[in-house]
C-alpha positions as CSV (number, residue, x, y, z in Angstrom):
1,X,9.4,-11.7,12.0
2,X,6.6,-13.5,10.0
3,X,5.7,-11.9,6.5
4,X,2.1,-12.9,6.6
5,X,-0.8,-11.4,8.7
6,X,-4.3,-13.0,9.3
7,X,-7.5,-12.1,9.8
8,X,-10.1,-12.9,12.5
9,X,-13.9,-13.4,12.2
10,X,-17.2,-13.6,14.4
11,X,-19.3,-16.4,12.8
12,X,-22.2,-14.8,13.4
13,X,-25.3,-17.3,13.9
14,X,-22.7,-20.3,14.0
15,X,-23.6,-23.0,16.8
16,X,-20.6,-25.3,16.3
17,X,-17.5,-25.5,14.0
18,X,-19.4,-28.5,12.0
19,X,-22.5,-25.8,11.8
20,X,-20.0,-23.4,10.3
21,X,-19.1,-26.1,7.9
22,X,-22.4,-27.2,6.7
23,X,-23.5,-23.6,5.9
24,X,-20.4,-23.1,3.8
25,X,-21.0,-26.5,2.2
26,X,-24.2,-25.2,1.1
27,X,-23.3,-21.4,0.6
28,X,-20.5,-22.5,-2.1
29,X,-21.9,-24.8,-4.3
30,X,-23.4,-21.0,-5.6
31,X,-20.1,-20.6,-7.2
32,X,-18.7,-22.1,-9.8
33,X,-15.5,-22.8,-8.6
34,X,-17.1,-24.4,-5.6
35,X,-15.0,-22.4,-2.7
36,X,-16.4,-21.1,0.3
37,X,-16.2,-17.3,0.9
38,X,-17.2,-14.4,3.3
39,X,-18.0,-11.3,1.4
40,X,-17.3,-8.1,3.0
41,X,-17.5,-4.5,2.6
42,X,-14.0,-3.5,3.4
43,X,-10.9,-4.7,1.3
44,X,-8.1,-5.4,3.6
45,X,-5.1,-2.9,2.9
46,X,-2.9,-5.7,4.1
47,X,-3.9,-7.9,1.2
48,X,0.3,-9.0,0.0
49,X,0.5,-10.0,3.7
50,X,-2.9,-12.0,3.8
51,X,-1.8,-13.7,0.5
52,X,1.2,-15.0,1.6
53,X,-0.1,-17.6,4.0
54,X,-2.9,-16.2,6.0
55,X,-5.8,-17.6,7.3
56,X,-9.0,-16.4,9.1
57,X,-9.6,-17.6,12.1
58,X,-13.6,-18.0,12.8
59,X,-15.0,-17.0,16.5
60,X,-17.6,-19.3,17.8
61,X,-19.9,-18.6,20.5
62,X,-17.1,-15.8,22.1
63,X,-14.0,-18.6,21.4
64,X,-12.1,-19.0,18.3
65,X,-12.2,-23.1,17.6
66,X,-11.4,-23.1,13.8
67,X,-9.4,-21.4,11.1
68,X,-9.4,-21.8,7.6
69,X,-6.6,-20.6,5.1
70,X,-7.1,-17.6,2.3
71,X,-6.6,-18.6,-1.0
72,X,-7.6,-15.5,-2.6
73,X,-9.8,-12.1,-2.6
74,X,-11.9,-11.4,-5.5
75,X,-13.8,-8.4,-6.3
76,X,-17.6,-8.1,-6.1
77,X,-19.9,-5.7,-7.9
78,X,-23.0,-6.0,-5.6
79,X,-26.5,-5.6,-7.1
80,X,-26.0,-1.9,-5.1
81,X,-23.2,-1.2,-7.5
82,X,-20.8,-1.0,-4.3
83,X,-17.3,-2.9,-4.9
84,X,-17.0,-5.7,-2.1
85,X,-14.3,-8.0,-1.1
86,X,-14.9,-11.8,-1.4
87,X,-12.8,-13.6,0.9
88,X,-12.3,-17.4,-0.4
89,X,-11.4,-19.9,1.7
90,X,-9.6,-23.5,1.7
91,X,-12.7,-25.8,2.1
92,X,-11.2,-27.0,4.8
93,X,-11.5,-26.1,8.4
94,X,-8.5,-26.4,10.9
95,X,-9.6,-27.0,14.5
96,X,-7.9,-25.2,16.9
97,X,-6.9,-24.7,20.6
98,X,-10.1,-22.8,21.8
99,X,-9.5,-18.9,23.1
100,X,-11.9,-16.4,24.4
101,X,-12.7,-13.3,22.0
102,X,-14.7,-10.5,23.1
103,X,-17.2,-9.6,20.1
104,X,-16.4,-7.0,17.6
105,X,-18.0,-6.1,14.5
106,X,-16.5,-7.1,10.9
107,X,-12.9,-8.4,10.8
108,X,-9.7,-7.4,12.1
109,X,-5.9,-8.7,11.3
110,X,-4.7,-11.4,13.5
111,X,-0.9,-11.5,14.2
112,X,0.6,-15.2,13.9
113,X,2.2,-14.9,17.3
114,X,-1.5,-13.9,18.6
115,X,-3.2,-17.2,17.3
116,X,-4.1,-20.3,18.7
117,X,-2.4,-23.7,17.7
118,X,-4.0,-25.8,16.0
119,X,-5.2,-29.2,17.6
120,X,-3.2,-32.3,17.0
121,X,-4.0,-34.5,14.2
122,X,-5.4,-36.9,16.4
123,X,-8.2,-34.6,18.3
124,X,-9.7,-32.8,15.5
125,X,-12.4,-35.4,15.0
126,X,-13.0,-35.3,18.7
127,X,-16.9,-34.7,19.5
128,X,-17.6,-31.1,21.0
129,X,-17.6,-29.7,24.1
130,X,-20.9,-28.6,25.6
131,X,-20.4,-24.1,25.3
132,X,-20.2,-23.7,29.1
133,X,-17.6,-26.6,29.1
134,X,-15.8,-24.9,26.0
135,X,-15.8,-21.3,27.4
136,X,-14.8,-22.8,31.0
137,X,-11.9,-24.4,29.6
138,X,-10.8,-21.4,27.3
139,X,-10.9,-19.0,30.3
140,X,-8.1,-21.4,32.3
141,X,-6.0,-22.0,29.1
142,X,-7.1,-25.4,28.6
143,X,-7.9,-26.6,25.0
């Protein structure tokens, strides 16, 4: 049995993995320690499990195409007053096999033996799929 958990993520407004990536290029140059992060208002009870190797994996357009791993959660005081979870993130963004996911609102945990692979070395530069393509080929298991 695996000793880590991870999370899973609509990226709401997202057109693309490389739109996802520009935002948070943009997004974390706000902090000083230049790492993305998604704030939320729920901190995940599972955190030990999280830490020890977890990513979140990012749903684009009703498919997951990308994960990225979790180097840490860090409180946040919002100008509200109300404690919040910061979620930051490897810079980095894994491409991965595409699978369908039905929306759903914040995040949920993600078991390892539920995610998809990640692609091959040699296919994460590869240029993206039109969505209908995308969605077509996640709904027959190919990708």
């Amino acid at each position: 049995m695996d000793n880590y958990v991870n999370l899973i993520k609509l990226s709401v407004g997202s057109e693309s993995v490389d739109t996802t990536m520009a935002w948070q290029d943009s997004y974390r140059q706000r902090f000083a320690d230049g790492l993305p992060r998604h704030v939320t208002r729920m901190w995940p009870k599972r955190e030990a499990e999280i830490l020890n190797g977890g990513s979140i994996y990012w749903v684009i357009k009703g498919v997951i195409q990308c994960r990225q791993r979790i180097l840490r959660l860090d409180e946040v005081i919002g100008d509200d007053g109300i404690r919040r979870c910061a979620i930051v993130l490897d810079p980095k963004l894994h491409r991965t096999q595409n699978a369908l996911k039905r929306p759903f609102q914040g995040w949920r945990y993600l078991k390892p033996e539920d995610t998809p692979a990640d692609l091959p070395k040699n296919r994460e530069q590869d240029d993206a799929l039109p969505d209908d393509l995308n969605r077509a080929l996640a709904e027959i298991g190919v990708l």
